[in-house]
C-alpha positions in Angstrom: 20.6 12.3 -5.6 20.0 12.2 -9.4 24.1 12.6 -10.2 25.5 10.1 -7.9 22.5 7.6 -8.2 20.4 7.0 -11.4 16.6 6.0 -10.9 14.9 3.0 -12.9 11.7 3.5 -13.2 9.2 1.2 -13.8 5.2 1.3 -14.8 2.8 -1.2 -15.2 -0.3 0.1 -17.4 -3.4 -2.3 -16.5 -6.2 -1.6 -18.2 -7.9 -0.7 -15.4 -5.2 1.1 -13.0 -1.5 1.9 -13.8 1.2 1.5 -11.2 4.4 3.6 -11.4 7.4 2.7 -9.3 11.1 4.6 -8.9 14.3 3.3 -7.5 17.8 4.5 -6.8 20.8 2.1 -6.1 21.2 -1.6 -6.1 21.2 -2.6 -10.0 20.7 -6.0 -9.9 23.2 -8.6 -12.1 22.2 -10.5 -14.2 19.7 -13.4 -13.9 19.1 -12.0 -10.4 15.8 -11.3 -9.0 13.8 -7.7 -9.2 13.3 -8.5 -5.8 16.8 -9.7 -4.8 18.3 -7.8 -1.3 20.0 -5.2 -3.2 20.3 -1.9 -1.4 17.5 -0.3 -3.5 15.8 3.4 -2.4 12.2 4.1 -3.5 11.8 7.7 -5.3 8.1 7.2 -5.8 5.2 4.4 -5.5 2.6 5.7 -7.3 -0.9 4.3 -8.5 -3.7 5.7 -11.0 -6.3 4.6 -12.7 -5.6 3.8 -16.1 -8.3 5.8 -17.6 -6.4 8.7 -20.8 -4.2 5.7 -21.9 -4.1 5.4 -25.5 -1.4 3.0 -27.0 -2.4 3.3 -30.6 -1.7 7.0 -30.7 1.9 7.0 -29.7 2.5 10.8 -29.0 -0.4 10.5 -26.8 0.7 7.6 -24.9 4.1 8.6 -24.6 2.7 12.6 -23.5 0.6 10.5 -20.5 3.5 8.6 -19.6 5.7 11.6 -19.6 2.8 13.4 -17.4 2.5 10.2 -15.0 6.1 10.4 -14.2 6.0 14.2 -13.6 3.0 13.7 -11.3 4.8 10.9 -9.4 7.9 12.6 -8.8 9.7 14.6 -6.5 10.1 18.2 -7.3 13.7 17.8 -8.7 14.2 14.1 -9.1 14.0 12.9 -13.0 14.7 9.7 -14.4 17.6 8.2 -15.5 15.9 4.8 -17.6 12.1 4.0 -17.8 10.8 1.0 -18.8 6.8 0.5 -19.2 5.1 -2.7 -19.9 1.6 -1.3 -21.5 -1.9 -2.6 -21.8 -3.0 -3.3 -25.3 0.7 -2.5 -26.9 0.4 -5.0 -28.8 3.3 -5.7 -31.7 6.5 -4.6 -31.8 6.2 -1.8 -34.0 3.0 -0.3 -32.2 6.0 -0.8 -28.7 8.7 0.9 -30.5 6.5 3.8 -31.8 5.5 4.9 -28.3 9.2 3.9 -26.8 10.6 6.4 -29.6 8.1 9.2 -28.6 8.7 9.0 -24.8 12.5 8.8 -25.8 11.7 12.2 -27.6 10.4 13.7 -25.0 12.5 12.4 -21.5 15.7 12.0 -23.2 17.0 9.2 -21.2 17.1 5.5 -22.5 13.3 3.7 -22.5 11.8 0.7 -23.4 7.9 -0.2 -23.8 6.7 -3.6 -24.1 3.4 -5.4 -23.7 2.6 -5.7 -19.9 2.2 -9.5 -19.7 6.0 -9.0 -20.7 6.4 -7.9 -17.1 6.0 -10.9 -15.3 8.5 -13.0 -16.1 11.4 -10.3 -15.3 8.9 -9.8 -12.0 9.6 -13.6 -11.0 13.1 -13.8 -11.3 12.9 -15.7 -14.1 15.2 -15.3 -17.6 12.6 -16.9 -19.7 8.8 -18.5 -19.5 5.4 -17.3 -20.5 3.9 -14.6 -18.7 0.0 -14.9 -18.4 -2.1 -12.3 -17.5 -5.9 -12.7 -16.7 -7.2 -9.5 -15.4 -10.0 -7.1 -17.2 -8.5 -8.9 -20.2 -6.5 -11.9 -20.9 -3.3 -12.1 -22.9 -0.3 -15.0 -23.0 3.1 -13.7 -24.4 6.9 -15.5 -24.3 9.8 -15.4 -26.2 11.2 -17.9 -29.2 14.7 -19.0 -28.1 16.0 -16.5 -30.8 14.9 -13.8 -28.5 11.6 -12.7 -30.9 8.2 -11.8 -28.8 5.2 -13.7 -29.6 1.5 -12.3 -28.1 -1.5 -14.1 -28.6 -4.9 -13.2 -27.0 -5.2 -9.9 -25.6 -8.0 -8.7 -28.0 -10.5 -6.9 -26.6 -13.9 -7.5 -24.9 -16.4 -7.8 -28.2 -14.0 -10.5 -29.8 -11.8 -12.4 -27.5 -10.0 -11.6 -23.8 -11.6 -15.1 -23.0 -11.0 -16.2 -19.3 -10.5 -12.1 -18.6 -13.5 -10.7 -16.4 -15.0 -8.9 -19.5 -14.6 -11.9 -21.5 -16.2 -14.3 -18.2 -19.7 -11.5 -18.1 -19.8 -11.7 -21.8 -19.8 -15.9 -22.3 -22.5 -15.7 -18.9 -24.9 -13.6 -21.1 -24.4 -15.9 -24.1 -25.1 -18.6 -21.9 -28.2 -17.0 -20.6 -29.8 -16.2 -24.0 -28.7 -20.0 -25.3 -30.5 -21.4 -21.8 -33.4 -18.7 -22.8 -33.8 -19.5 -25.9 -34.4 -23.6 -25.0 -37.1 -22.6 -22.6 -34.9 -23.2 -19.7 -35.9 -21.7 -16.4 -33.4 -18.7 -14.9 -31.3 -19.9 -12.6 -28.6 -18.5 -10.3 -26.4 -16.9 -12.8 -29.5 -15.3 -14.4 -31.0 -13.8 -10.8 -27.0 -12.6 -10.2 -26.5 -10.9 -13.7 -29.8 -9.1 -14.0 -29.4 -7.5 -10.7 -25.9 -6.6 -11.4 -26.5 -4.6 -14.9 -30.0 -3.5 -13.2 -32.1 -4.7 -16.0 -35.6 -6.9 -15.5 -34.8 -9.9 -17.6 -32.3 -12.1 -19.2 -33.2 -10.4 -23.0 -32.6 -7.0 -21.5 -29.3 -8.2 -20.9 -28.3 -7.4 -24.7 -29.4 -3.8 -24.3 -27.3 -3.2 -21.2 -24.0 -5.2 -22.9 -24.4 -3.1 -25.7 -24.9 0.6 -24.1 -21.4 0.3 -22.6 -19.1 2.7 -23.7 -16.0 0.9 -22.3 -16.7 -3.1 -22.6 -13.9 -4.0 -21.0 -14.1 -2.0 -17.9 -18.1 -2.0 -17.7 -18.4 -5.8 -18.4 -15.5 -6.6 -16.2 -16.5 -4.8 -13.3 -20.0 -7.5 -13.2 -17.5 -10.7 -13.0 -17.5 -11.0 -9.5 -21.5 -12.0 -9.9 -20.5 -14.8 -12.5 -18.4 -16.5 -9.5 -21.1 -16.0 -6.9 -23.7 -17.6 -9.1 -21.2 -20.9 -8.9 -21.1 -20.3 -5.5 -24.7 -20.2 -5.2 -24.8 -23.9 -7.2 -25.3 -22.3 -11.0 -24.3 -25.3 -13.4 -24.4 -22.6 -16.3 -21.8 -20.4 -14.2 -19.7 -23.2 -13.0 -19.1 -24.4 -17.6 -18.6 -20.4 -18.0 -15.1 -20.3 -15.5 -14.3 -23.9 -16.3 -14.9 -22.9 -20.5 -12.1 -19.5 -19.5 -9.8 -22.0 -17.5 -9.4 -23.9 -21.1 -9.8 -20.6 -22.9 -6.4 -19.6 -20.8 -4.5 -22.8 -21.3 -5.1 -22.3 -24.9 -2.9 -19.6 -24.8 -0.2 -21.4 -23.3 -0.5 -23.9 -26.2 -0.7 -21.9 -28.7 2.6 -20.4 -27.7 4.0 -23.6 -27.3 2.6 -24.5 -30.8 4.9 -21.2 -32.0 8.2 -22.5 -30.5 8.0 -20.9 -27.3 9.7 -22.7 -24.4 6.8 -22.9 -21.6 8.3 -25.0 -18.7 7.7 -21.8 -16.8 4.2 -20.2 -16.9 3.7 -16.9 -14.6 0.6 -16.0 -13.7 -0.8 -12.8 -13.0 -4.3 -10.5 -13.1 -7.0 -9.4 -11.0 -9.1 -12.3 -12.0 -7.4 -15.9 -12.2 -5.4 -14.9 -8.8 -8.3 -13.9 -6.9 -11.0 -16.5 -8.3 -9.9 -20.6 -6.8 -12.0 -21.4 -9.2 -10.7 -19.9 -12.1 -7.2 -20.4 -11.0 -8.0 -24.2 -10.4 -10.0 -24.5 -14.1 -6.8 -23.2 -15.7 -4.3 -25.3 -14.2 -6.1 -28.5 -14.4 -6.4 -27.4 -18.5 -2.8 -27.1 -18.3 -1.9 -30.0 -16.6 -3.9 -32.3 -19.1 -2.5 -30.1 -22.6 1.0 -29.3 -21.2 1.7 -31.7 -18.7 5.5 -30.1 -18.6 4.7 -26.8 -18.0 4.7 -25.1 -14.7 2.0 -22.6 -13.4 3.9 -19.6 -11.5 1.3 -17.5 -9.4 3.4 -13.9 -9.0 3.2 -13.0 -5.7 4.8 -9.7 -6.6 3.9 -6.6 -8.3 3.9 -6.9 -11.9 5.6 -3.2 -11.9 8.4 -5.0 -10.0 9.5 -6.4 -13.7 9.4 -3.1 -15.3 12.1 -1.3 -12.8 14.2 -4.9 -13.5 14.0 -4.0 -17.3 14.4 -0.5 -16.0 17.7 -0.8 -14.5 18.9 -3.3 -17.4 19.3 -0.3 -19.5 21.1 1.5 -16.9 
């Protein structure tokens, strides 16, 4: 199979699970669709959690990556182009570091980009914004002279707002601020001190500040921050309506940068599976970019990495 068909492969590293998926056969044209009907064969459909991924070390990123493939394939099928868009790659030169490593050590062309760079590829689309609110939250486009611009995407203690981390870490600030004015607990505070397993709202510092992973450990409590809404918390309800505005910022600020944004694809774990989320953002869109459309992907993000894939085939 490997020397009359070439496989694309493609990965998506999350930062919570990675998703790794081969084809054979029907390279798409140009400006088509990843998911055009092109006579396409799947080598391997592979997912993992995420956890071992290190993009600031490139030879270690690019010796997991090498690894993931090896554990996804078939004995004797190998790669013939691998593209990976990667959580927390964050500038070009941090990209091209682990893209020269995993070159090293395959030997076949690659490329490695940020993974909110997927989504746009993913949608069919030649050019937009690709938004990504999952564990994190991180905006990225292109300016029309083909130059990528990031912004967000910085981590749990100091940004990733509208990200689940970044929702469970504005609730506690919320909490303390309400403690603090001698306001009773309310939903959000009965919700979040069950979910980190403390007694009471001050506690909640202690338990924030034990994790070892932020991201993942914060994240994993958002789900509580929505029921609190649910349950009629005003403080919840500001905290998703504050990271629906948080996420439209991004969009502006690219827009402020020179990126075109008529397109906006949306993708993550969070803002697709939260209404409420999703509805805060694009109502903040709406009123700051009244031009610019919100694209809900509705297919794997990996699904732009084989297209970028099989464009270096």
């Amino acid at each position: 199979m490997q020397d009359s068909t070439p496989i694309a492969v493609g990965i998506d590293v999350g930062g919570t699970k990675t998703h790794l998926r081969a084809e054979a056969g029907g390279n798409p044209g140009p400006g088509q669709s990843a998911v055009a009907d092109h006579v396409r064969m799947s080598v391997a459909d592979h997912v993992r959690m995420s956890r071992g991924w290190r993009p600031h070390d490139p030879l270690s990123a690019a010796a997991w990556l090498a690894a993931l493939i090896d554990e996804a394939f078939p004995q004797g099928a190998r790669p013939a182009a691998v593209a990976v868009g990667g959580h927390a790659c964050e500038t070009p030169r941090q990209c091209e570091e682990i893209r020269s490593a995993l070159h090293t050590l395959l030997g076949v062309p690659c490329l490695v980009v940020g993974d909110a760079e997927l989504l746009v590829p993913a949608a069919g689309l030649d050019k937009g914004v690709g938004l990504v609110a999952g564990t994190g939250s991180v905006a990225v486009g292109r300016l029309p002279g083909g130059d990528t611009v990031q912004v967000g995407g910085w981590g749990a203690v100091l940004g990733d707002e509208g990200g689940s981390a970044g929702l469970v870490r504005e609730a506690a600030r919320a909490l303390w601020a309400a403690h603090d004015r001698g306001d009773p607990p309310d939903a959000l505070a009965a919700r979040l001190i069950a979910a980190f397993g403390v007694p009471e709202v001050p506690a909640l510092g202690a338990a924030l500040e034990s994790a070892t992973r932020p991201s993942a450990e914060w994240g994993q409590h958002a789900p509580s921050v929505f029921a609190a809404a649910e349950d009629g918390s005003p403080l919840a309800r500001r905290v998703i309506a504050e990271g629906g505005r948080a996420l439209a910022s991004l969009v502006v600020r690219l827009a402020g940068r020179g990126v075109p944004v008529d397109d906006v694809v949306v993708a993550g774990s969070t803002v697709l599976v939260q209404p409420a989320l999703y509805e805060a953002f694009t109502g903040a869109l709406a009123e700051a970019l009244p031009s610019a459309r919100p694209r809900p992907l509705r297919v794997p993000p990996v699904e732009g990495a084989v297209a970028l894939a099989r464009s270096l085939l």
